[in-house]
N, C-alpha and C positions, 0 to 999 in steps of 0.2 A: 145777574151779578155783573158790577162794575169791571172792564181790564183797565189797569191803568200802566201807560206804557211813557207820563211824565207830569207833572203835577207843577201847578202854576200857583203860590201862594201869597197871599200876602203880608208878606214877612220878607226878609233878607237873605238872599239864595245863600249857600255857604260852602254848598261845591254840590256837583251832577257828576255823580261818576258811572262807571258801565250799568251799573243795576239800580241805587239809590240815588236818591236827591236829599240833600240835607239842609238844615236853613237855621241861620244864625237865631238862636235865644237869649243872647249875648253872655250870661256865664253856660248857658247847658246848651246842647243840640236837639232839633228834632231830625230824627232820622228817618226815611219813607223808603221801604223797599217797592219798586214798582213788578211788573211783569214784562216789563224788556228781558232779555237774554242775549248773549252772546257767546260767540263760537268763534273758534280758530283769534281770538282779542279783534273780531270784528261786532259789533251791535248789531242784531237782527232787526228787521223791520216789523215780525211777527212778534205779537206777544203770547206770553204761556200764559192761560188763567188760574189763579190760585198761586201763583209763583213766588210770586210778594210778602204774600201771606204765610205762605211754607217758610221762606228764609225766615221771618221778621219772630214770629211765634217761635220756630223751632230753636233761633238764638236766645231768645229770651228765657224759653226753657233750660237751655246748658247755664246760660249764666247765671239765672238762680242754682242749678244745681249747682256748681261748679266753686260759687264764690268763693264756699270754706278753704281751696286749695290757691286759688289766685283772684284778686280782685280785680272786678270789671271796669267798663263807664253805666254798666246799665242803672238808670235812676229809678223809671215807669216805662212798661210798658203800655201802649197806649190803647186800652182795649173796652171805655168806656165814653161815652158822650163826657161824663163827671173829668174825668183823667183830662180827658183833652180839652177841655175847659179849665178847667184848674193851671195844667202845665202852659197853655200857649194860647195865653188873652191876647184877644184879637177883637177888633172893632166891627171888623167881617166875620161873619158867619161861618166856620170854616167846615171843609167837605167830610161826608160823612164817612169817605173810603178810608180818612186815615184812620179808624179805627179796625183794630188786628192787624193793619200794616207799618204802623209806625211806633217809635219809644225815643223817649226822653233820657239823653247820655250826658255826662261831662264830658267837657271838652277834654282833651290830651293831643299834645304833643308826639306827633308819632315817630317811631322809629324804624328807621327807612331799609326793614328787613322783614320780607315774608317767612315765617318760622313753621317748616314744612315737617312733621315727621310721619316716618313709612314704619308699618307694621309688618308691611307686607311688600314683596319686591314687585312693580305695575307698573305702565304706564311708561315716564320717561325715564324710568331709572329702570327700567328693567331693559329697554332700549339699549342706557349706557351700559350696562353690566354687562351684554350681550357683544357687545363691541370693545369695551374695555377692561372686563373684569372689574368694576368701579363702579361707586355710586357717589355723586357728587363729588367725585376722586379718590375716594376713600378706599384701599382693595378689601377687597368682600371675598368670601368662602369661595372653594370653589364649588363648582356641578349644582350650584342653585335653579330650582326651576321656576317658570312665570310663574306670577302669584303664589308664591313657596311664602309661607310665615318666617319671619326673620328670626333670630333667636334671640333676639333683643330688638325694642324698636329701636333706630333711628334718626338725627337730628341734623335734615339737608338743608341748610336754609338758602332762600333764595335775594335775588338784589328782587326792590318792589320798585319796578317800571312804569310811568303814568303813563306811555302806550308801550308798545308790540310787546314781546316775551320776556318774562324775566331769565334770570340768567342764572345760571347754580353759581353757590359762593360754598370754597372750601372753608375750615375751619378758620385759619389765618386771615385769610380773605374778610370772613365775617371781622374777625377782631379787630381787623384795620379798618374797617368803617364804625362799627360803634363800642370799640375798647376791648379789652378781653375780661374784664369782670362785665360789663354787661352782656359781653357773648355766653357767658358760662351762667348767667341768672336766665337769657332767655331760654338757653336749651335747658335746666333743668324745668324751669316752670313749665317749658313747652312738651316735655315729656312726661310730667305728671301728669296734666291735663289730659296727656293723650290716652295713657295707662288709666286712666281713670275713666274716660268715656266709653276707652272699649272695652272693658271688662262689661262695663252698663249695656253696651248695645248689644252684645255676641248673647244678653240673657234675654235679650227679645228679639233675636233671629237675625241681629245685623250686624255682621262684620265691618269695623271700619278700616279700610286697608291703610290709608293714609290721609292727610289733614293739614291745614294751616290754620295759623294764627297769627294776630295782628296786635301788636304792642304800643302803647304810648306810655308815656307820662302825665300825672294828674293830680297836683301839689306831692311833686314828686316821689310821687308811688309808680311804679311799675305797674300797668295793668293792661289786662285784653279789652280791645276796642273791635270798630267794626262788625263783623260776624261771627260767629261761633260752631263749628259742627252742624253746618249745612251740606244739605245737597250738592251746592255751587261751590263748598270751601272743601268738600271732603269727597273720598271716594266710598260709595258707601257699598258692601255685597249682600246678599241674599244668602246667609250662612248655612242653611240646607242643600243648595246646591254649589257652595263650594268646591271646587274640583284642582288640585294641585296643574300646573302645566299646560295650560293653558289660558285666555283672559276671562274675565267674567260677567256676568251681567250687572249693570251697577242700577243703585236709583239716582241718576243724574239725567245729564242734557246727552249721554251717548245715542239715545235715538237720532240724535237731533244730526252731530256728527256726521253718524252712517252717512243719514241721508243727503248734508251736504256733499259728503267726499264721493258719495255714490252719482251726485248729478252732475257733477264735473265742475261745481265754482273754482275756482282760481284763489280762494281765499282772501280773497282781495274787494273794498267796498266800492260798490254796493252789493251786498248780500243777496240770494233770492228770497220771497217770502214761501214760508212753509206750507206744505199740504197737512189742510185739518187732522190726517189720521195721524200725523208725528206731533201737533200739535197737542192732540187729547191724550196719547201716548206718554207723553212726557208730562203733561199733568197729572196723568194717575201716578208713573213712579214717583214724584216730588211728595203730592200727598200723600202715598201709602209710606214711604220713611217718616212722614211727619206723625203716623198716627201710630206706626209698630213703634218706634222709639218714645214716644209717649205716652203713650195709653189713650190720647185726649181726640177727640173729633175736633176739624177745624173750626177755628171761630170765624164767622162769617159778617162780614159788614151789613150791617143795613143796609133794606134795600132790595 
């Protein structure tokens, strides 16, 4: 099996961002998720195998599900020699890895807000709450525990930073970057979406504590772009061992973390490259979320 950790094609790059490479189709996109990863918003020099494929697949999966409640950019997913022949004539020959890694999107115009919602209190807001009684600034209940189920999800959105940390935006905040009628269509869309995935995942064992999503415009529709209920966009639990008050096990890159924060990097590039056992580690959570939430075994490139 192929890693692919960046993809040289011949067509028109149209941006390389942390994990994807994308390239102009001039009205649609090809979109390629590779098997780079990154931690602390540094790019790892290690790649995860299967990584690519887990994102690319498991989005493609939400957005067919998903479309009746919000509409996407997804056109094809790219999952046949036919497909990728058909979508992106090419004079060259093109490689056979991007089939199950890549899909064909409309382009949209995006809107320059991460649209985060928590189900559950994790991670940096449970950080904040813990020091402010506040999430995202908002005051919260008291005597809530880590990982405590909120009693309603949610809607922290964040500024979308093309490098280091994005940054929480209160209500206000969001409205004054993209109006208050489009603040008020993305959190409800962004909370259906959410109410809708997790009810789906907690019936096949997977709590999704919290999640983002990514908005554009697309002859002016409103829709979700980029990824969808990944690994990499969501935080995802193991709903049998659940345990109030404490953190949990997720299927993401936290192997990955530990073991940076355990060897002492600085968080700062260049990164170390990883030991195989975190490596294969973190492939198996990636693909076992991809195959409990779907029922499906991966599709694997030729090859």
């Amino acid at each position: 099996m192929t890693t692919i950790m960046q993809t040289e094609l011949p067509l028109p790059l149209f941006g390389r961002g942390k994990v994807r490479d994308t390239y102009d189709l001039g009205d649609k996109l090809l979109i390629i998720a590779t098997d780079r990863i990154s931690a602390f918003d540094v790019v790892l020099p290690s790649a995860i195998p299967e990584k690519g494929m887990v994102l690319n697949q498991l989005s493609c999966f939400w957005f067919e599900k998903t479309k009746h409640i919000v509409a996407n950019h997804l056109i094809k997913a790219i999952d046949t020699a036919q497909s990728l022949n058909k979508y992106v004539p090419s004079k060259v020959p093109l490689p056979d890895y991007l089939i199950g890694r890549s899909m064909i999107t409309r382009k949209a115009k995006l809107v320059p807000v991460e649209c985060v919602v928590r189900g559950y209190i994790s991670g940096s807001a449970w950080e904040e709450y813990k020091t402010r009684g506040t999430v995202n600034g908002m005051a919260m209940p008291k005597d809530i525990k880590e990982s405590e189920k909120l009693a309603e999800p949610i809607f922290t959105p964040t500024t979308k930073a093309e490098t280091g940390h994005d940054k929480p935006l209160t209500k206000q905040e969001t409205e004054n970057i993209v109006g208050k009628s489009l603040a008020k269509s993305l959190e409800e869309k962004s909370l259906a979406l959410y109410k809708y995935a997790s009810d789906y995942a907690l019936g096949r064992g997977i709590t999704i504590a919290d999640t983002k999503f990514e908005f554009g415009y697309a002859d002016r529709e409103l829709i979700v772009i980029d990824e969808m209920l990944t690994p990499d966009s969501s935080r995802f639990w193991d709903a049998s061992q659940y345990t109030i008050g404490c953190s949990q096990p997720s299927f993401d890159k936290q192997p990955i973390r530990d073991w940076l924060t355990a060897s002492g990097w600085n968080k700062q590039p260049p990164a170390p490259e990883l030991p195989p056992d975190v490596i294969s580690s973190t492939t198996r959570r990636y693909r076992e979320a991809y195959e409990r939430l779907t029922g499906r075994s991966l599709q694997y490139m030729p090859g």
